[in-house]
N, C-alpha and C positions, 0 to 999 in steps of 0.2 A: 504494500500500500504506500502510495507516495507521501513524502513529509506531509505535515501540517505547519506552514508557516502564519505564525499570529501577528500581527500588525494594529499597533493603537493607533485610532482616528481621532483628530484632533476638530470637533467641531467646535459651532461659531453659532453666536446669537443670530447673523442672517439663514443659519439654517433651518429656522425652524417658525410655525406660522401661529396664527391665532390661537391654536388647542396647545400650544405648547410642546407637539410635536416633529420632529424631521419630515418636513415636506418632501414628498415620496421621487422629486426630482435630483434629490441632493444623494440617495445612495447612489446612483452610477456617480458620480463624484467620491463619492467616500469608497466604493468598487475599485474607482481608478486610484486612487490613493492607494490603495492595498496592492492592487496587483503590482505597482512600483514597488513595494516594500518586499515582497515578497523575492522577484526579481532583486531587489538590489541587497535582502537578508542570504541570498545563495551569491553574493561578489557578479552579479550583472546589473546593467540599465538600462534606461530606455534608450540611453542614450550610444550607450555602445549597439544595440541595434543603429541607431541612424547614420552611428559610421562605419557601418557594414553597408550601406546602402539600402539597409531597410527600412519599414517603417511597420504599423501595424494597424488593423482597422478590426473593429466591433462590426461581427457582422450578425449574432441573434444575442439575445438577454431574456431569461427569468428568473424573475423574481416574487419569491411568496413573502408575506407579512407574516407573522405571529404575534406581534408586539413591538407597540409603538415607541422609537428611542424617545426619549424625554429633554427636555433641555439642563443640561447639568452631566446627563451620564454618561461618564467614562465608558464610552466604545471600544472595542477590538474585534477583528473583525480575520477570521481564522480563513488560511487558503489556500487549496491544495489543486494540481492538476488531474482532474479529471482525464483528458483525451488528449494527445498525441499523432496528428496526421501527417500528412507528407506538408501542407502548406498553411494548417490550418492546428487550432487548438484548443482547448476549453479549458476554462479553468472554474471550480468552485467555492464558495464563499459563503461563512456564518456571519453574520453578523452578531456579534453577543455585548452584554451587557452585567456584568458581573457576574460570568459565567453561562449566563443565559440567554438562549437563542431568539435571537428578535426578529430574524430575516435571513432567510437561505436566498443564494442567487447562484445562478452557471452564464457564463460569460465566453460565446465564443469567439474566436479571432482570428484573422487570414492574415497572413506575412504578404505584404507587398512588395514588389521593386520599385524604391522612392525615385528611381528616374522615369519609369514608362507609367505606374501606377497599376502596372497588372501583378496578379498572385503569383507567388514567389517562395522555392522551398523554404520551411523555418531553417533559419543559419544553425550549426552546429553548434556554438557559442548558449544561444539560448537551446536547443533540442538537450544539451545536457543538463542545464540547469533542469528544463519540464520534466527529465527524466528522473530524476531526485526522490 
């Protein structure tokens, strides 16, 4: 079974709306936040993708609710690779709350070529890290 890497979310008073909860637009944000973490808690980044010539694109997302983050709670948000293709990948994600699951989501993703913009095998660099 691949790691689990946990990642704290640092949110913000603009994330959150009248009821006092995380406006349901702000997890893919806190998503992305994590998957950087994750990547750069195994020594990669986004960034060393982009000077590989890659780049990367969100190509589906779900995500279920269980419970609403609050304004004040320390987030982390756990996240492992699910799937592994030739150009493509998913990755999965808790969202939790002192310990407790607030929000599942799977996140998948296509490696581009950042010169022509078409799908592009995942470089090796990151394929090892997903295979962790």
């Amino acid at each position: 079974m691949p790691a689990v890497v946990n990642v704290p979310i640092e949110t913000h008073y603009h994330h959150f709306d009248q009821q006092g909860v995380a406006f349901n637009m702000w997890y893919l944000a806190f998503l992305e936040q994590a998957r950087n973490g994750y990547l750069a808690a195994q020594g990669y980044s986004l960034k060393d993708l982009l000077v590989s010539g890659h780049d990367i694109q969100v190509v589906h997302v779900e995500i279920d609710w269980t419970a609403a983050v609050r304004y004040g709670d320390e987030v982390d948000i756990g996240v492992t690779a699910q799937r592994v293709g030739t150009t493509s990948f998913a990755l999965g994600f808790s969202v939790n709350v002192q310990g407790r699951t607030r929000a599942t989501a799977s996140i998948t993703y296509v490696i581009v070529d950042a010169a022509v913009k078409g799908k592009a095998p995942i470089p090796d660099g990151l394929r090892s890290v997903l295979g962790r």
